[in-house]
C-alpha positions as CSV (number, residue, x, y, z in Angstrom):
1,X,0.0,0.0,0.0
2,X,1.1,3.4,-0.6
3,X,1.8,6.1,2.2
4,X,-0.5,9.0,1.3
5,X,0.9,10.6,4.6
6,X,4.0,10.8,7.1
7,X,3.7,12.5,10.5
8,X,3.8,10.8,14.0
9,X,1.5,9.7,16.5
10,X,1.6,12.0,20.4
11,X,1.0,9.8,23.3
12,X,1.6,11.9,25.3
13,X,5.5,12.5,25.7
14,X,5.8,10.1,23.4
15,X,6.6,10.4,19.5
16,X,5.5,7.4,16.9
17,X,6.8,7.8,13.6
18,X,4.2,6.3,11.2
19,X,2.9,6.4,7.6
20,X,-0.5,6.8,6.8
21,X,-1.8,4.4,4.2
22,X,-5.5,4.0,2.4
23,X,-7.3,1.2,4.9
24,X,-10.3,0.9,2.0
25,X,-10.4,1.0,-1.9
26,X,-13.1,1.1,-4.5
27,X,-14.7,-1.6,-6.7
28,X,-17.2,0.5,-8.1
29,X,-17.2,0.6,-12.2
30,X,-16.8,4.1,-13.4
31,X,-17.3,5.4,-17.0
32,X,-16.3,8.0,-19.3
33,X,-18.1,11.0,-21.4
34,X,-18.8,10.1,-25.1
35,X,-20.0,11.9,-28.2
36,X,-22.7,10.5,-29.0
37,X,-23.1,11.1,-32.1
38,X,-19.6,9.6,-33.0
39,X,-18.4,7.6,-30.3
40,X,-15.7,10.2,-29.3
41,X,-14.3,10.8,-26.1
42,X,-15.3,13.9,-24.1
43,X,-12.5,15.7,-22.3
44,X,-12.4,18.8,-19.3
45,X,-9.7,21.1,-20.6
46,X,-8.8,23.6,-18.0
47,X,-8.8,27.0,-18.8
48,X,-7.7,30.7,-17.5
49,X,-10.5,32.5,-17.7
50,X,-8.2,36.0,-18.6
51,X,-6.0,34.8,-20.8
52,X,-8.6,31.9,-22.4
53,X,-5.9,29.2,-22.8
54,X,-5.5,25.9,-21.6
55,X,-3.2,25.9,-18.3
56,X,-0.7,22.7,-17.3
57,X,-1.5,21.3,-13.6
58,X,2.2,22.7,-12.8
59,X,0.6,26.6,-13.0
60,X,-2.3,25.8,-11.1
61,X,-2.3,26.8,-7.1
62,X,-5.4,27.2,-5.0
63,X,-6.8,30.7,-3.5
64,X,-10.1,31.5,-1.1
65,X,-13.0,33.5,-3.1
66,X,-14.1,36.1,-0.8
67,X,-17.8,36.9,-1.0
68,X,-17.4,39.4,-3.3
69,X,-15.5,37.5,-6.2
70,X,-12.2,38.5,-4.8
71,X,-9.6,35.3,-4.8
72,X,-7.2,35.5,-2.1
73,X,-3.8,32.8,-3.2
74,X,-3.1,30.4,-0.4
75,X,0.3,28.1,-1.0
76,X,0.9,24.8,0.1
77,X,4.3,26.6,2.2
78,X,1.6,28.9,4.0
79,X,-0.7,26.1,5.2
80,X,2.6,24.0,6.3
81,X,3.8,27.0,8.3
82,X,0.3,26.8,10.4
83,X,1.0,27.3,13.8
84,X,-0.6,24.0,14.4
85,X,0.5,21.0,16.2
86,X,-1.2,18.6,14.1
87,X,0.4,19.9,11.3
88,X,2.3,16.5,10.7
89,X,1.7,14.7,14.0
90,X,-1.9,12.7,15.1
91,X,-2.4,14.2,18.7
92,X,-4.0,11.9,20.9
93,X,-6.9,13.8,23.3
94,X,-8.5,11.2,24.9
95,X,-9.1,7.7,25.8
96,X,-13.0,6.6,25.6
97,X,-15.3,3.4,25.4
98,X,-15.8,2.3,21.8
99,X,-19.8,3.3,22.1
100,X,-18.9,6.7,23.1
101,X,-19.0,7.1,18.9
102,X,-21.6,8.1,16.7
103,X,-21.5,5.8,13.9
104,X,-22.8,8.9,12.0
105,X,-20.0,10.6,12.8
106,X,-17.6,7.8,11.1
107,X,-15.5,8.5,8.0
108,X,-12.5,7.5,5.8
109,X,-10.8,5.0,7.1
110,X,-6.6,4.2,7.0
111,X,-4.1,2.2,8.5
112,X,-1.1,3.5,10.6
113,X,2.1,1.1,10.2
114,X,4.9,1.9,11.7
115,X,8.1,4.6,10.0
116,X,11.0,3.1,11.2
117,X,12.5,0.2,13.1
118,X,12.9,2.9,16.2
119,X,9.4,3.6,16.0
120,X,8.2,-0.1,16.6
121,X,8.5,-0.3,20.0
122,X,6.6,2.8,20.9
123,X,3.7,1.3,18.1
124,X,3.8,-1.9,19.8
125,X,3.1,-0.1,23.4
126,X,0.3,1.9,22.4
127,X,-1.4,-1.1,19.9
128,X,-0.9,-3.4,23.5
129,X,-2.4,-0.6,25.6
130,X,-5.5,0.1,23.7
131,X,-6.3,-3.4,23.9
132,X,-5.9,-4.3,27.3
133,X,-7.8,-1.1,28.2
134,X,-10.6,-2.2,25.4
135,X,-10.8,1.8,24.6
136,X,-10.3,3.8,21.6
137,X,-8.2,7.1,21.1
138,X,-9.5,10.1,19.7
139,X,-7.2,12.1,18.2
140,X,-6.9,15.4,16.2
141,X,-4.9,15.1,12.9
142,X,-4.4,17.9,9.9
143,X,-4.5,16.3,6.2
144,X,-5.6,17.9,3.0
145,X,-5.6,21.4,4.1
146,X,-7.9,21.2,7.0
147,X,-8.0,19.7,10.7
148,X,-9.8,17.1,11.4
149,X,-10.9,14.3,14.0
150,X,-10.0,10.6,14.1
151,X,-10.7,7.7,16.2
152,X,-7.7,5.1,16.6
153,X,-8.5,1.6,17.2
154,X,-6.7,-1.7,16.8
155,X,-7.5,-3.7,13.9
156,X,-6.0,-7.6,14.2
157,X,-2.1,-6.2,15.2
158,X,-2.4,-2.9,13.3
159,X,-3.8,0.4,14.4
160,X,-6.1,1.9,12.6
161,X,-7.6,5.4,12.5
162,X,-11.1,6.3,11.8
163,X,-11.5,9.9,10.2
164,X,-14.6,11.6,12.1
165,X,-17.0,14.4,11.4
166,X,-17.0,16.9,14.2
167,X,-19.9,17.2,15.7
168,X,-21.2,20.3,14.6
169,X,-21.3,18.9,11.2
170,X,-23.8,15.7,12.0
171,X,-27.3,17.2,11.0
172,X,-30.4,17.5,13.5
173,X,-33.0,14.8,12.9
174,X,-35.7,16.8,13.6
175,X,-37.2,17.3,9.9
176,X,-36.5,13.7,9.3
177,X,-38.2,11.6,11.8
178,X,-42.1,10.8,11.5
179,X,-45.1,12.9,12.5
180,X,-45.8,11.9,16.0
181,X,-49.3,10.0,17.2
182,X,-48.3,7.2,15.3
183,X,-49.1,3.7,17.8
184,X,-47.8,0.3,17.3
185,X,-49.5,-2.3,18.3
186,X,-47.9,-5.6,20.5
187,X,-49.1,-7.6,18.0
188,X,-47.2,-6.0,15.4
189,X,-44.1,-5.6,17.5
190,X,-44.1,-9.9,17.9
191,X,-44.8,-10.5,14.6
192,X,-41.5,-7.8,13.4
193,X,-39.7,-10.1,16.1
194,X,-40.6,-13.0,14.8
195,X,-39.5,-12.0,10.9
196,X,-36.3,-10.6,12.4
197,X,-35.6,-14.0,14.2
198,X,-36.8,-16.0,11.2
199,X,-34.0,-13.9,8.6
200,X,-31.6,-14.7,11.5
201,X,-28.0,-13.7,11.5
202,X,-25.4,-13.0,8.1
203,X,-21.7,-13.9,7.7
204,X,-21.0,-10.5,6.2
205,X,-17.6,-12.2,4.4
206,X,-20.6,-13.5,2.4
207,X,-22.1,-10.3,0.9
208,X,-20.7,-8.8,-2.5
209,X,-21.9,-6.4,-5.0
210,X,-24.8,-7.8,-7.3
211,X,-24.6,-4.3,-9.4
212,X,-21.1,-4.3,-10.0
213,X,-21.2,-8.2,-11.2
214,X,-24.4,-7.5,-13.2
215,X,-22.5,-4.2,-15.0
216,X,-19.4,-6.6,-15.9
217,X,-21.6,-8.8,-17.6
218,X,-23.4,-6.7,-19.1
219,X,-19.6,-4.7,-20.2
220,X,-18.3,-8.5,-21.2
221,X,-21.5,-9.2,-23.4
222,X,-21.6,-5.9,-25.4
223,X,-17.7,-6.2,-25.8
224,X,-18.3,-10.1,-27.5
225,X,-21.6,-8.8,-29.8
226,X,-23.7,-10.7,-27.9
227,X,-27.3,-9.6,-26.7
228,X,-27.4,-7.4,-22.9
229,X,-28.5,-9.9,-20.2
230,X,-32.5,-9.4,-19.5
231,X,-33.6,-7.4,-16.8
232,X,-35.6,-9.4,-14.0
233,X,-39.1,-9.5,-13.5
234,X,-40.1,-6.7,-11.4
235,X,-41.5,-7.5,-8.1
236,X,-44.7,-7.0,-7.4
237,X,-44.7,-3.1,-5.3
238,X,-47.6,-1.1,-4.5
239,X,-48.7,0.2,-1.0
240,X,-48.5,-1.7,2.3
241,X,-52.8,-1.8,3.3
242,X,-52.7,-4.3,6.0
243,X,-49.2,-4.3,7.8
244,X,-50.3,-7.1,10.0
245,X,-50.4,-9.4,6.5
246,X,-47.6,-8.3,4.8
247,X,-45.6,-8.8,8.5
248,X,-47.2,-13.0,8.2
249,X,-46.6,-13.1,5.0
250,X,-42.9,-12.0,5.5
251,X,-42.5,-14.7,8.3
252,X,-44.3,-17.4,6.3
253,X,-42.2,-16.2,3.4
254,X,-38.6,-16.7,5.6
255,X,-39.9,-19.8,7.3
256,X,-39.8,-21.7,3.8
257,X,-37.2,-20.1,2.5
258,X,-35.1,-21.4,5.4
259,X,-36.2,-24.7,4.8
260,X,-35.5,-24.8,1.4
261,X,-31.9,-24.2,2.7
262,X,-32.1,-27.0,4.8
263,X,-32.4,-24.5,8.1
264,X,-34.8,-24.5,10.5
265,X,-36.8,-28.1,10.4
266,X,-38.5,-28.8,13.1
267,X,-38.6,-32.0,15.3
268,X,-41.3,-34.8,13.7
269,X,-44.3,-34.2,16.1
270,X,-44.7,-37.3,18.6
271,X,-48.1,-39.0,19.1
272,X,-49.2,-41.8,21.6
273,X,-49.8,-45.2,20.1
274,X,-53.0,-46.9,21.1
275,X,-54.1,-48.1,24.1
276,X,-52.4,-51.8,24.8
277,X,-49.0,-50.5,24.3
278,X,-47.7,-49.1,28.1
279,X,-47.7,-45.9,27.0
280,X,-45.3,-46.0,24.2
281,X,-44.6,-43.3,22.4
282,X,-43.4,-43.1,18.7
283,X,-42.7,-40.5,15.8
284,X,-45.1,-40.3,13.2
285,X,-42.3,-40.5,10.6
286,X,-41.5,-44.2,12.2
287,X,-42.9,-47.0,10.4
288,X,-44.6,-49.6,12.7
289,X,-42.1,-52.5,13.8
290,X,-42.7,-56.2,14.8
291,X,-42.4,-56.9,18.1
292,X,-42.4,-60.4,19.4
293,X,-43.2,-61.8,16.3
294,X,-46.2,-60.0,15.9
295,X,-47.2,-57.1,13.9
296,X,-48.4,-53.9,15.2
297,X,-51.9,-53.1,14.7
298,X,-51.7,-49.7,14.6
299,X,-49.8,-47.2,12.0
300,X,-49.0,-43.6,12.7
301,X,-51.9,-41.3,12.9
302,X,-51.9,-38.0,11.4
303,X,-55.8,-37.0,10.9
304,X,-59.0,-38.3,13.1
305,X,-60.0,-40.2,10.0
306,X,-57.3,-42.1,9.5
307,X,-57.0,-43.1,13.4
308,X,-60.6,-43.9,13.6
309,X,-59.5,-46.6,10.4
310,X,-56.5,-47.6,12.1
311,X,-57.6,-47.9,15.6
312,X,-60.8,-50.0,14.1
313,X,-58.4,-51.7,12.5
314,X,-56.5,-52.8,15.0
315,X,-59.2,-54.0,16.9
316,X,-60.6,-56.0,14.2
317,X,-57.4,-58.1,14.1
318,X,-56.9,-58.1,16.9
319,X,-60.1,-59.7,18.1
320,X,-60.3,-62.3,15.0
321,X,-57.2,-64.9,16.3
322,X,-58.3,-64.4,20.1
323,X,-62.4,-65.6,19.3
324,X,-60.6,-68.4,16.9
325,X,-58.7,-69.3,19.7
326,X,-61.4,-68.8,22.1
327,X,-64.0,-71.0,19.9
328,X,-61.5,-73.7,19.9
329,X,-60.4,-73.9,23.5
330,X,-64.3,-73.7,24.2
331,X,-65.0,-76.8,21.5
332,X,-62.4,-78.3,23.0
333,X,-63.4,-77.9,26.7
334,X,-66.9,-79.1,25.8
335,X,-65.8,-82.1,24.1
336,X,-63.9,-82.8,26.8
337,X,-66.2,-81.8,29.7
338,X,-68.5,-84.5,27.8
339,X,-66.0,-86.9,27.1
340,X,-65.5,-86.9,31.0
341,X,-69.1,-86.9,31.7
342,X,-69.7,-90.3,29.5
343,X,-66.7,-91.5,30.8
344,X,-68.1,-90.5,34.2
345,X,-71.2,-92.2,33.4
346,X,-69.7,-95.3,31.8
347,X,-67.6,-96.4,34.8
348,X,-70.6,-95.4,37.0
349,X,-72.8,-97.8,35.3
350,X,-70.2,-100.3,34.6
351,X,-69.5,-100.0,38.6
352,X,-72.9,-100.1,39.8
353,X,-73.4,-103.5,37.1
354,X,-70.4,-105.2,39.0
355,X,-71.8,-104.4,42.4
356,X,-75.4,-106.3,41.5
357,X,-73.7,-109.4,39.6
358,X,-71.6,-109.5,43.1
359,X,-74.7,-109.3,45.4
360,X,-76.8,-111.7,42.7
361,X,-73.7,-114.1,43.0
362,X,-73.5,-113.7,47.2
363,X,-77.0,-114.0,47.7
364,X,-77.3,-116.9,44.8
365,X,-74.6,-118.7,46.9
366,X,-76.6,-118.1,50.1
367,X,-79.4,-119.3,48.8
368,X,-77.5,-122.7,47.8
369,X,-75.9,-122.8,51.0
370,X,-79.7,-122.4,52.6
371,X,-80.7,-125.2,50.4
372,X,-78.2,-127.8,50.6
373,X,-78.7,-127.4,54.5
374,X,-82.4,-127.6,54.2
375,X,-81.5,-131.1,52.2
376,X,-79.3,-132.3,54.5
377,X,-81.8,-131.7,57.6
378,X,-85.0,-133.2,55.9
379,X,-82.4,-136.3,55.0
380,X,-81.4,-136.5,58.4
């Protein structure tokens, strides 16, 4: 970078030799006067008004125009003999918080490096001391014929310097703001708060010019015969009626744009599953599993209709192999309860039969016994 200045930084009794250098530079595209009727080049030519002929930059000084025409000649050897001592030296005043600044009041920026391997030490100090005391220095300076402000600051390990508007030049805001009696609802406020956390945050590393890229390509095209690129479709404009919609629309409008990108999904909502399950709880995105060997009756639910089916359903199946099972086990028990009951009733019988044939057999052989003594008394 190239030193645009030379003086020295005053901390107090101390003297820092530095260079000033350029801390920003333009992208911007800039263009040049034509003829238009041939295409030719359209120059400023700088001229003496007595003598009317052109004048080389050598011959050309500067001089204040007093209010009645009258041009008083000021040299460049006058203003460097200003009894001034920020002629060629940045005099620290102060030492004040960072938000002690108007941004309003902010200007060119430049970068102060060091003139000198004497002057690095001193450099180093102050660069140390501003940021262990998490301040900035505000400083008055003299460069391009006037006096002005600046704010130093430290900038990675180089201090930089802030040009400022003095105060006196930052215009009231009194013709600018609003009429007054203008109310804001809370509703309003939320819904502003809610686009603002919707856009979220921007890596500002990220942001470049789309004008200056669009008048490149538009340079490069008319420069290879080709056609200008065509001008997008205009957004729909027009006046804001009903600031509640267009502040829902906006959030709606940021809420799917983030999703497009992949940002701001939310979790899969989490439903109950039906009764008969302890109170298990699974996504709606997870298909139903088997468990045990058996397949889940239910499915996940996301309208009445379609839980109604499910849970119906469920139950169905459910009940179908239980009353198969239940009509066998019952045909079974009642084939066996009479199965037991014949068998009951077989061995009953068959019992009772063997008790008769023992008592007809006992009282056949009493009767014998009766008889045959009967015999032998009557032979006797």
């Amino acid at each position: 970078m190239r030193s645009i200045w030379n003086g020295a930084i005053s901390f107090g009794l101390v003297s820092i030799p530095i260079k000033l250098m350029n801390a920003t530079e333009s992208h911007s595209i800039s263009f040049r006067q034509i003829h238009l009727d041939d295409g030719g080049r359209i120059r400023y030519r700088k001229v003496c008004e007595l003598e009317d002929t052109e004048v080389e930059s050598s011959e050309i000084g500067k001089a204040y125009e007093e209010a009645d025409g009258t041009l008083i000649p000021i040299t460049d050897e006058d203003l460097a003999a200003l009894p001034l001592p920020t002629a060629r030296t940045i005099e620290i005043v102060a030492f004040v918080p960072a938000d002690r600044i108007d941004p309003l009041q902010m200007d060119t920026a430049y970068y102060l490096s060091a003139n000198g391997v004497p002057a690095t030490k001193p450099y180093v100090l102050l660069r140390e001391a501003l940021k262990r005391s998490k301040k900035v220095a505000v400083a008055k300076f003299a460069l391009r014929g006037r006096e002005r402000l600046g704010m130093l600051r430290v900038v990675d390990d180089v201090i930089a310097m802030h040009g400022l508007l003095w105060p006196d030049e930052i215009r009231a805001t009194d013709d600018v703001a609003p009429d007054d009696g203008v109310t804001v609802r809370d509703k309003e406020l939320d819904l502003a708060d809610a686009l603002m956390d919707t856009l979220g945050g921007v890596d500002l590393d990220t942001l470049h010019d789309d004008y200056r890229e669009a008048v490149e390509e538009l340079i490069t095209a008319k420069a290879e015969g080709h056609e200008a690129p065509a001008a997008p479709a205009e957004k729909d404009g027009g006046k804001v009626l009903d600031l509640m919609a267009a502040l829902e629309k906006s959030v709606s409008a940021a809420k799917q744009s983030r999703g497009a990108d992949g940002e701001g999904d939310g979790d899969a909502e989490v439903h109950p599953l039906p009764a008969g399950r302890s109170g298990s709880r699974r996504s709606t995105r997870t298909a139903p599993k088997e468990v045990g060997g058996k397949k889940s009756t239910s499915t996940a639910k996301k309208t009445t209709a379609k839980k109604t089916t499910a849970k119906t359903a469920a139950k169905t199946a459910a009940k179908k192999t239980p009353a198969r099972k239940s009509t066998t086990k019952t045909t079974n028990k009642t084939a066996a309860k009479t199965s037991t009951g014949s068998s009951a009733k077989s061995s009953g019988s068959s019992t009772g039969s063997r008790t008769a044939a023992k008592k007809t057999a006992a009282a056949k052989k009493t009767s014998a016994k009766k008889t045959t003594a009967a015999r032998k008394k009557a032979s006797a």
